[in-house]
N, C-alpha and C positions, 0 to 999 in steps of 0.2 A: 230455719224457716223464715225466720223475718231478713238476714242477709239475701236469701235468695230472692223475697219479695222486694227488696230497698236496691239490688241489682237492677231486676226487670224494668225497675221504675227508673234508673240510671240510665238504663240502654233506649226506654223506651222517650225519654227527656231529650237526648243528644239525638235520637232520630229527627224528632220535632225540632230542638236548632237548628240542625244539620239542612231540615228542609226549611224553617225559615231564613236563613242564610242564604240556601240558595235562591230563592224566591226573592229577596232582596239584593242578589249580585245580579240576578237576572234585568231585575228592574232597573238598576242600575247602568248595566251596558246596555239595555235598552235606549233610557233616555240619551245617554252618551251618541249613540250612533243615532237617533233621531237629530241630536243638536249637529252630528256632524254632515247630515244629509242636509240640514236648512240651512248649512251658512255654505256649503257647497251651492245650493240651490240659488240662494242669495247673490254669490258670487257671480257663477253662471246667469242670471238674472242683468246683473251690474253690467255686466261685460256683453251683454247682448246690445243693451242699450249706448253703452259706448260704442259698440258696432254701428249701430244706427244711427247716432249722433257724426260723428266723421262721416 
């Protein structure tokens, strides 16, 4: 009885990592492609202006 209950509670533990994990990879690659959109943008930005400078 009590292995079966200290199971449950196994499986039901790695669930919850499993989904804080992802929840924090996610965030993760999120911020990641946010910073790679701003310095693209930045860029893009830069280069508009030395467009307009010449």
């Amino acid at each position: 009885m009590t292995a079966g209950i200290d199971f449950g509670l196994a499986i039901r533990g790695s669930d919850v990592y499993n989904g804080l994990r992802m929840r924090v990879t996610q965030k993760i690659r999120r911020q990641i492609v946010q910073r790679v959109v701003t310095q693209l943008e930045t860029a893009n930005i830069s280069k508009a202006v030395e467009d307009l400078a010449s």
